[in-house]
C-alpha positions in Angstrom: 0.0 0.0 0.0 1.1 3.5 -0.8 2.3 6.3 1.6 -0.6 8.6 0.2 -3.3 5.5 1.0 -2.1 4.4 4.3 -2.1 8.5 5.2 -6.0 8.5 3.7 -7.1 5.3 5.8 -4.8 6.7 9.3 -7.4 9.6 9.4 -10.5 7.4 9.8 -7.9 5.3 12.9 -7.1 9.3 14.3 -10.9 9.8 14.5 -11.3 6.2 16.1 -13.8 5.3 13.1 -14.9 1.7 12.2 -16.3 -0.1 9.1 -19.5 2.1 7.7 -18.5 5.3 9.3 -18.2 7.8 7.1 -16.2 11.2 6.9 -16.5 13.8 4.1 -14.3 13.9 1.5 -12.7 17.8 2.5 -12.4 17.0 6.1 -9.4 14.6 5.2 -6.8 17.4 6.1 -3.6 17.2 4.1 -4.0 13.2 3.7 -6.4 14.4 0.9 -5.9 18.3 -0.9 -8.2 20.0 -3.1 -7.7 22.4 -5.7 -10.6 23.8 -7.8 -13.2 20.7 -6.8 -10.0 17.8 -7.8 -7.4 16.1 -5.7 -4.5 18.4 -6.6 -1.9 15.8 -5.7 -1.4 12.7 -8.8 -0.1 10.3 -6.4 -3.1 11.1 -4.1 -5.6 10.8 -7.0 -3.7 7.3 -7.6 -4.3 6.0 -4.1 -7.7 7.0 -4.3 -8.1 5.2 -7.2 -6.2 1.9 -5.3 -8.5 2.3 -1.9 -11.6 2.1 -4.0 -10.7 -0.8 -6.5 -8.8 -2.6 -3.6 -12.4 -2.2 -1.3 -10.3 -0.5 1.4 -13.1 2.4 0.8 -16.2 3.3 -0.4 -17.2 6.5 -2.6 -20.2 8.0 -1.4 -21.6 11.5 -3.5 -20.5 13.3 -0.3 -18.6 11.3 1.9 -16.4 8.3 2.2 -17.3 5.4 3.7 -14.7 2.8 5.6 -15.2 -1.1 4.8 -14.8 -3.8 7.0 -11.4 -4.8 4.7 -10.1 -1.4 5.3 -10.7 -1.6 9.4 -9.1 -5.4 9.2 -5.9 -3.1 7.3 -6.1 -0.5 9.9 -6.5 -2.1 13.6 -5.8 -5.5 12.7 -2.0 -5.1 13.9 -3.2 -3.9 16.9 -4.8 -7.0 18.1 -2.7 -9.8 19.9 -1.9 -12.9 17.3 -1.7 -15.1 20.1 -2.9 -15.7 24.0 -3.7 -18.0 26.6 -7.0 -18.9 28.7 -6.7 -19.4 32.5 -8.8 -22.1 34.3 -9.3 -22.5 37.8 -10.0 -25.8 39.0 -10.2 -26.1 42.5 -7.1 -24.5 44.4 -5.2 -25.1 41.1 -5.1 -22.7 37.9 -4.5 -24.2 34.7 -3.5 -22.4 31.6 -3.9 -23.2 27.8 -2.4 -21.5 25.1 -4.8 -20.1 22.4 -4.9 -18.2 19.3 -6.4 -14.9 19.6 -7.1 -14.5 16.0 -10.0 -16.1 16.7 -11.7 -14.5 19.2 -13.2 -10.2 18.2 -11.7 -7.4 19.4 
């Protein structure tokens, strides 16, 4: 993923935003920069382009929208690849290690 796109998703993570939230395209700062109605910046207009065919992000006439594929992109590296469960059994606590991949944030 490009600099421009990973800057364009890292707003919706600043605002704390989740799949289906939405945020209008002028409110992106300079992650996105308009000139005249157009993104002024090529390499931004190519990112764009990447977010949308890539399902990262969803072109709304006045907003966009976050998918669930770009949230995965965006938090998944926050969550823990692996854990363990503890079990008490009596006096005694047992522990089992376990993949947290599995389980939602």
């Amino acid at each position: 993923m490009s600099p421009e796109a990973q800057r364009i998703l890292e707003v919706f993570r600043s605002r704390g935003l989740r799949a289906g939230d939405m945020i209008h395209p002028a409110d992106f700062g300079d992650a996105i920069v308009w000139e005249a109605g157009f993104v002024s910046d090529p390499a931004v207009r190519e990112a764009l382009s990447a977010l949308f065919t890539g399902n990262y992000l969803i072109e709304h006439p006045a907003a966009l929208e976050l998918t669930e594929l770009g949230e995965e992109h965006l938090y998944d590296s926050e969550r823990p690849k692996h854990g363990a469960r503890v079990y008490r059994v009596g006096r005694r606590l047992f522990s089992k290690a376990d993949s947290a991949s599995r389980f939602p944030a």
